[in-house]
N, C-alpha and C positions, 0 to 999 in steps of 0.2 A: 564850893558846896560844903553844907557843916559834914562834918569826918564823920557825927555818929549815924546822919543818914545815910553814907555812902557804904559805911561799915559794918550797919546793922545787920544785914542780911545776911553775913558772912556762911551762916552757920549753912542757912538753906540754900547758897550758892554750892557748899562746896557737898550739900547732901543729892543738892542736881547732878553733880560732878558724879559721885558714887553712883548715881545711876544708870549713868551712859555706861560706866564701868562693867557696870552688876550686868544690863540688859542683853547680848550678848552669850554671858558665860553658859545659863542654863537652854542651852538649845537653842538660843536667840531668842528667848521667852516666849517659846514657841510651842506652851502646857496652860490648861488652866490655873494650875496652881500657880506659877510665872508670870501668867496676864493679871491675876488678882492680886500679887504681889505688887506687880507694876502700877496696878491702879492706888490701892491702899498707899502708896509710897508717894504716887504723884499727889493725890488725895491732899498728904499730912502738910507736904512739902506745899502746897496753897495756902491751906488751914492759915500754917505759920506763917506765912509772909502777910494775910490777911488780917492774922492777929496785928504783927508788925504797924504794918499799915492804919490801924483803928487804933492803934498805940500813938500813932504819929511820927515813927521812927523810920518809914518810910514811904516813898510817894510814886504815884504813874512818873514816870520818866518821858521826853517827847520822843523817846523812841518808839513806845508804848501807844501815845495817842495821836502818833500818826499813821499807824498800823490799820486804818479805818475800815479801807475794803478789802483786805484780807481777814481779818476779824469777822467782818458781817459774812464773808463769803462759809468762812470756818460756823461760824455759828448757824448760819440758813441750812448747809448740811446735818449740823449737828440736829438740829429742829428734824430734817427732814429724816433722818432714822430713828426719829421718839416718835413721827409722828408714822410710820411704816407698824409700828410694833403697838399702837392705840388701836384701841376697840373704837370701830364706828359704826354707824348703821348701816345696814346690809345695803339699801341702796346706794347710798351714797357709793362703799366700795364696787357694786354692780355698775355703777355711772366711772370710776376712775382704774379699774380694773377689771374687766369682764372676766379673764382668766381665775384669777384669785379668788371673785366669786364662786365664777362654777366650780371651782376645787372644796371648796368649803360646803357647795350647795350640794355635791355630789356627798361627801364625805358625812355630811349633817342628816341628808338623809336616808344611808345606810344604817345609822343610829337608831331613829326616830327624834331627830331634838331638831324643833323651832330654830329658823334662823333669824335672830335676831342683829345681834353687832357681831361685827365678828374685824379683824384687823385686815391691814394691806398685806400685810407678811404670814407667807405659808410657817409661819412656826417666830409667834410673836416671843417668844422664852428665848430664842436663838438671838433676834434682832435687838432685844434689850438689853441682853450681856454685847451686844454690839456697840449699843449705844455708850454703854458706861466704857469700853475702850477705845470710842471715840472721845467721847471726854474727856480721856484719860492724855488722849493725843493734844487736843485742844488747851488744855490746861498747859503743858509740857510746853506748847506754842508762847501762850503768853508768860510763863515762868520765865522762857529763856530772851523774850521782850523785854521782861521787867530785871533781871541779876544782868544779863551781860550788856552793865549801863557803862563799861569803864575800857579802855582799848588794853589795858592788862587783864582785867575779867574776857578779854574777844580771843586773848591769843593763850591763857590758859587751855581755855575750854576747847580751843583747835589742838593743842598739845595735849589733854587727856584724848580727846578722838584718837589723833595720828598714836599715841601710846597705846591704845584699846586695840589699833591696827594691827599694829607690829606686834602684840602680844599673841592673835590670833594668826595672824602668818605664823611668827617663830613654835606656836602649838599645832596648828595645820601640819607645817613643813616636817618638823620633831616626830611626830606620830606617825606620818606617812615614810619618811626615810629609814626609819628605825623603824619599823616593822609593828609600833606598838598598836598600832589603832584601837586608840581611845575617843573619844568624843567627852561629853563631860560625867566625868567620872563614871562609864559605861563604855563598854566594849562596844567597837560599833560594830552595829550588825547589817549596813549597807554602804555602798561606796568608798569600798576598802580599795587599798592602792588608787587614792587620789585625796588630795589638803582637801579636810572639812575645818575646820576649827573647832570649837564648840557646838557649831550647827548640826545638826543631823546631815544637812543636802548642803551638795558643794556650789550648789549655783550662789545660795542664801551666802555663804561665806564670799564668797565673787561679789557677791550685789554690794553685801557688806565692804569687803575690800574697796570697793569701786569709790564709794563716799569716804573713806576713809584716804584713800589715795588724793582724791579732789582735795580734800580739805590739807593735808601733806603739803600737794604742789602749789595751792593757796599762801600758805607760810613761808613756805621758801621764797615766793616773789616775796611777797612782804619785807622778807630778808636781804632782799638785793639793793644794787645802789643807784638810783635815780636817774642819776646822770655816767655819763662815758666817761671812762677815767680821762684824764688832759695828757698825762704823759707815763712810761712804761714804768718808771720807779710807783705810781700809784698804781697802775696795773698789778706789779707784783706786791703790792702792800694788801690790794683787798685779794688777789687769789689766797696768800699765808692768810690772813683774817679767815678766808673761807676754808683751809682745810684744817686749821688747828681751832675754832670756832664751833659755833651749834648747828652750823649751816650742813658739815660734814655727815654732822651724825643725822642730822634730818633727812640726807639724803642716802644713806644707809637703811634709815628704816624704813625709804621710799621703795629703796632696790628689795628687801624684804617682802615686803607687801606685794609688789609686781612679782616675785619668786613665786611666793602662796597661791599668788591668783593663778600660774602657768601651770603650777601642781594639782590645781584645783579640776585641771582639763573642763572646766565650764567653757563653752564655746562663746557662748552668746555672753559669758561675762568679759572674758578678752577680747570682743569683738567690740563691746560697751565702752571697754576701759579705753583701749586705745582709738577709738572711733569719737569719743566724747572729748579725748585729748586734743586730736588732731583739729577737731571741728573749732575749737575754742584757744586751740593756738593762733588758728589763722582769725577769729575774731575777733579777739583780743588786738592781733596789729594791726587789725581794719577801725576798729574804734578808738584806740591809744593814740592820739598824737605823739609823733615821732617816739615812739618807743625805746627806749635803752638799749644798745646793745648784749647787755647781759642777759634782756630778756630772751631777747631770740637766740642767745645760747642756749638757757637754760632749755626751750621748747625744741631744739636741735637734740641736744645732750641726751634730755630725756626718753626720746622717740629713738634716736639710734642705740644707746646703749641698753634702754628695758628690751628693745625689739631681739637685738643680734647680740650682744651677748650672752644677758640673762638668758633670752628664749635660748640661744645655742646649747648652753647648760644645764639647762634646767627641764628643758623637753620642748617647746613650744610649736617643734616640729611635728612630737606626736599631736600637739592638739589642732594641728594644720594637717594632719593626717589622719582625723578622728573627724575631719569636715568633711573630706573626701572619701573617707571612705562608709562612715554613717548614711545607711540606704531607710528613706522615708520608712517602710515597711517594717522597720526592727522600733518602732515607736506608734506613739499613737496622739501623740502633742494635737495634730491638726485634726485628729478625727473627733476628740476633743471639742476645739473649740469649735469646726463645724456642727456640732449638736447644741453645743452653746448658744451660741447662732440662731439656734431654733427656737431656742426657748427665750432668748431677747427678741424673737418677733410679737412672743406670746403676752409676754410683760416690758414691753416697749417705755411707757413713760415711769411708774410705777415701779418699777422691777418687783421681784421674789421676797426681798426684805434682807437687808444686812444679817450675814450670818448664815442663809439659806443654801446656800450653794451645793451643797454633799446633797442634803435630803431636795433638794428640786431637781438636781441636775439626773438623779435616779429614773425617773419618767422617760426623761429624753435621753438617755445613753442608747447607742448603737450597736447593733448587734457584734459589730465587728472592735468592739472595746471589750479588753477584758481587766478586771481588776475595778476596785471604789476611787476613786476621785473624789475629793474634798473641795479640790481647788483648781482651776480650770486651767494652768499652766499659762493664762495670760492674761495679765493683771485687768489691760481695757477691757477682752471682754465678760471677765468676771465682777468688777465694778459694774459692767452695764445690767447683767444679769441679778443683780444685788441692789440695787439701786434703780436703776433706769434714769433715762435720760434727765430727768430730773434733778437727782441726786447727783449724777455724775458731770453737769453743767456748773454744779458749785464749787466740783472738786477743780475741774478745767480752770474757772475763773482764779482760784488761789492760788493753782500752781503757775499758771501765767504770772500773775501780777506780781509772783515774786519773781519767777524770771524775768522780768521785764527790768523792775526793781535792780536787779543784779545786773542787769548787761548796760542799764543807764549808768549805774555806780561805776561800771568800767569806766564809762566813756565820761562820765563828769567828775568823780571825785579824784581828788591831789593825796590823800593820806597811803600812805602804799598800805600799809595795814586792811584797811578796809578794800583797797583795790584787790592785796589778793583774797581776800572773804567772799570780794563778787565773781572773783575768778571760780573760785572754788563750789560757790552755788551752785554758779551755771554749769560747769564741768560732772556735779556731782548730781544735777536735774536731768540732764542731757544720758547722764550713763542710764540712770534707772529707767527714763522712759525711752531707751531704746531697748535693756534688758529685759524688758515688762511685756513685751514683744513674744517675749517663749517660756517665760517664768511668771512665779506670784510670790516676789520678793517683798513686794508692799502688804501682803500678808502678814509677815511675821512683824513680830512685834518690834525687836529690836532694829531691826531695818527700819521699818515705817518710823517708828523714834528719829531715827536719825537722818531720813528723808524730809519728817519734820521740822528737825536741825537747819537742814538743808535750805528749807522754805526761809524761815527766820534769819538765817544769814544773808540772803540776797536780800530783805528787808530792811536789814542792819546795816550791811555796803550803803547804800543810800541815805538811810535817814538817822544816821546817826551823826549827832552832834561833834563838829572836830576843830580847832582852830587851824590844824590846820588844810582844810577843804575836803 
């Protein structure tokens, strides 16, 4: 391939780079000011590669144009929250929302104002600034399609993650032991004595942790050696290679990260992290022809020593003890999304409109809830209530197909590289949609980023061009 197409992009590869960095630090971009950051950034960073492109300096790569039905799926949704936030005629939305009608028709004629068009979404301002951080996300999709075209651009970009990690553990861990609790550059003023990182909420730094960890354990297989040593002198040539090597320190800021997350006392994020481990160890050796014995060390090593050491030290006892003795009653998670519940009966196919969830979910809170809710503390049925079935059958379809994607690249690709990217997908798919269960980690910006990551890499496992398989 000529060098200055492959090289051209450098600039905007490595300003992608910065922003996986950036997106995290200010609260997990979790401010208006943060989201519009993140959008103007993604924005520029297409701009230029488009420029690029009409320049002739570079081109769709077949990573890119085989990405077919994840793209259409990504873009049907994206369609589907422009088209939540359009003005339509009043029947029409009376024919595909009754509810949404009568709120507008109630609302309209407390005024005196003619109902003429009026949108699918209770609060079309909310769902538009929705839309352009779905874009935002969409774009970031195919940016990382189109820059990470080279298996040194794949393991880069897994090693600023895993760095982005560790930096947030060793800030989480630092603040919480030392007494300082900071958050970013602000005194926190919730969830003191337990790792947040730059988040506000320790769950978000968990969720975070969790893809971060996948993609870690990802790299380290990559790093391992194919075949079983033949004889002991080779045994003890790759263990010295492994502890004087990068293998060490990768796995240093693996035990980091797992520290963070146990400081974190997020339940459901240690329950994510090592639930998503275990499940994809044992799938991994049910897919992998005859497997390598280093690998089932490594899936041994990892589970014994994050479990019973680290947890020994580090607490993991109290957050095994914060399972048991946490009484439903001192929360309101499930009363939550049982009102939730309610209101996706109301707005079934349809939903409220991307964005709506505080000002809808107002109506239907329970007497027995005290305090505002923004966010429904669980991602499916806040998606459903936001969307409706509709919306949320395109998300379904993308994030399948890239898991699929990912669990196929197990089982048919030769390049270990890419083999652990698929590992990593799946392991880093699996945590969040088990965490998403009693959080709205997909909320935040900087997560959702890197869940998107996420998506893209089991896309990559697969279809990415390799000589060698």
């Amino acid at each position: 391939m000529n060098k200055t197409i492959t090289s051209a992009d450098r600039f905007v590869f490595y300003g992608f780079l910065v922003l996986f960095l950036w997106l995290p630090l200010p609260l997990g971009s979790n401010r208006s000011w943060a989201i519009g950051l993140m959008e103007v950034w993604v924005f520029l960073l297409s701009i230029s590669w488009l420029i690029l492109f009409f320049r002739g300096h570079v081109r769709f790569n077949s990573t890119f144009l085989t990405a077919v039905f994840p793209l259409i799926f990504f873009i049907l949704f994206l369609v589907w929250v422009l088209f939540q936030s359009t003005p339509l005629p009043a029947d029409l939305v009376a024919l595909l929302s009754p509810e949404s009608f009568s709120t507008y028709q109630n609302s309209y004629q407390t005024i005196g104002i003619k109902l003429n068009s009026i949108p699918l979404s209770l609060s079309s301002y909310n769902t538009y600034d929705k839309f352009l951080e779905t874009l935002s996300y969409f774009l970031i999709f195919c940016l990382m399609l189109l820059l990470l075209k080279n298996t040194r651009r794949i393991r880069l970009f897994a090693g600023v993650i895993v760095l982005s990690g560790v930096f947030q553990a060793v800030y989480g861990s630092v603040m919480t032991l030392s007494g300082l609790e900071y958050s970013f550059f602000f005194e926190k003023e919730a969830y003191r004595d337990v790792a947040t990182g730059t988040f506000v909420n320790r769950n978000h730094l968990a969720g975070y942790l969790e893809m971060c960890l996948a993609i870690g354990i990802g790299l380290l297989i990559s790093s391992l050696h194919e075949s079983n040593a033949v004889s002991w002198r080779e045994f003890f040539q790759r263990l010295i290679h492994s502890i004087l090597g990068t293998k060490i320190r990768l796995r240093i800021g693996l035990a980091l990260m797992v520290i963070a997350l146990v400081l974190s006392h997020s339940r459901m994020g240690n329950t994510a992290f090592f639930s998503s481990l275990t499940i994809m160890g044992i799938v991994y050796l049910l897919l992998v022809k005859k497997p390598p014995r280093s690998i089932i060390i490594l899936f041994v090593s990892l589970l014994l020593i994050d479990v019973f050491i680290v947890g020994a030290w580090f607490g993991i006892d109290k957050v095994a003890q914060r399972l048991e003795n946490t009484s439903a009653s001192h929360e309101t998670r499930d009363e939550v999304v049982r009102d939730t519940l309610t209101m996706i009966k109301d707005y079934p196919f349809t939903g409220t409109g991307g964005g709506t969830y505080d000002i809808s979910f107002l109506r239907y809170r329970g007497h027995d809830i005290s305090g505002f809710y923004n966010h429904a503390h669980n991602d499916y049925a806040e998606f459903l209530a936001e969307y409706g079935l509709i919306g949320v059958s395109f998300l379904f379809l993308l994030v399948m197909s890239s898991l699929m994607s990912a669990l196929l690249a197990l089982r048919k690709r030769k390049h270990i590289l890419l083999k652990g990217m698929a590992f990593a997908s799946s392991m880093g798919i699996f945590a969040i949609l088990i965490h998403s269960t009693v959080d709205f980690n997909l909320q935040i910006p900087a997560n959702a980023s890197l869940f998107i990551a996420l998506l893209v890499l089991g896309h990559i496992s697969l279809h990415f061009k390799s000589r060698n398989g």
